[in-house]
C-alpha positions in Angstrom: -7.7 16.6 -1.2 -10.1 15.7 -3.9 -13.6 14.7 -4.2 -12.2 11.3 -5.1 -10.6 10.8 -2.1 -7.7 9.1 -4.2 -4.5 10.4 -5.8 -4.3 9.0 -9.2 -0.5 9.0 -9.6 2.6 9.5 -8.0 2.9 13.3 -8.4 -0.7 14.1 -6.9 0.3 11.7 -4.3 3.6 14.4 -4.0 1.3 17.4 -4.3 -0.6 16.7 -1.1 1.7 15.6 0.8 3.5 19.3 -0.1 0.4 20.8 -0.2 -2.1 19.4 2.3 -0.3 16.9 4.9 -3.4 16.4 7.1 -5.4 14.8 4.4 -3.7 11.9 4.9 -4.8 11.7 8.5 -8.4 12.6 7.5 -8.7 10.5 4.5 -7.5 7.5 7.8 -10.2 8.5 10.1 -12.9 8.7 7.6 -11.9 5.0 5.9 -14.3 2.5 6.2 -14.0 -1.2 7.4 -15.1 -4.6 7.1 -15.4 -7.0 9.9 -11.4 -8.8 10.7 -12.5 -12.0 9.8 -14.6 -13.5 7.2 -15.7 -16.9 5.5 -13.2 -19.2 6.1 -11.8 -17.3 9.2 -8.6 -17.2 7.2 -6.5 -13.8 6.3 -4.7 -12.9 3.6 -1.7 -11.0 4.5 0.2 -9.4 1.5 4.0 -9.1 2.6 5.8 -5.7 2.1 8.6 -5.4 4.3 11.5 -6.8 2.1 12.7 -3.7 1.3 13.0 -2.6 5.1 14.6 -6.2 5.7 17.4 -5.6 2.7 15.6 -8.3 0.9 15.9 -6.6 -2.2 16.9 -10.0 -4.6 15.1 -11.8 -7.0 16.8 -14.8 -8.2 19.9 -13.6 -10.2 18.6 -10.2 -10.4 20.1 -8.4 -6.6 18.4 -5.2 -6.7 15.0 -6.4 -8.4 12.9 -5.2 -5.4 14.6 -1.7 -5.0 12.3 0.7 -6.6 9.2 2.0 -4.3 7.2 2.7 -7.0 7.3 -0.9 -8.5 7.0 -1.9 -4.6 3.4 0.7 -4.6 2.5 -0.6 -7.7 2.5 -4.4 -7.0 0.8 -3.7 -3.7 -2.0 -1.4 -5.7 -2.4 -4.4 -7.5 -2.4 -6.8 -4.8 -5.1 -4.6 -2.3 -7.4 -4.5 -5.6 -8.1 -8.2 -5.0 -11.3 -8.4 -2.5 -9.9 -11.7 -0.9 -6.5 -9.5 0.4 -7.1 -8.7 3.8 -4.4 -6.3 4.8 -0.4 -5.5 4.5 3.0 -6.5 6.5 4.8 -3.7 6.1 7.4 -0.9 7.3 7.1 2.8 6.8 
């Protein structure tokens, strides 16, 4: 993997996979953390198992949660915030 330690799309994200599988796991045992609880002693869970629960509708619109990319995206988004404390999710 790269200097960066981050794959900037969703085809470098493909290429190591393919290319270099074990990054993942290193890239996991060289993260860093920050203590569980902080402030307010509250978390902030971002929910990302709808997908894996068939809970794919939004309103009128019944597959509006069906595209893992829009699902990877959101959660980018949503981990970019400093008060997110982790993910619920399934593989």
């Amino acid at each position: 993997m790269s200097d960066t330690s981050q794959c900037r799309d969703y085809a470098a994200v493909t290429k190591v996979r393919a290319t270099d599988p074990a990054a993942i796991a290193r890239a996991w045992a060289h993260r860093t953390t920050r203590p569980t609880l902080r402030g307010n002693g509250r978390l902030m869970i971002v929910a990302a198992d709808h997908p894996a629960r068939g809970a794919l509708a939004v309103g009128s619109r019944p597959t509006a949660m069906n595209s893992r990319t829009d699902l990877l995206d959101r959660l980018r988004a949503a981990l970019a915030d400093p008060g997110v404390d982790g993910v619920l999710a399934t593989a």
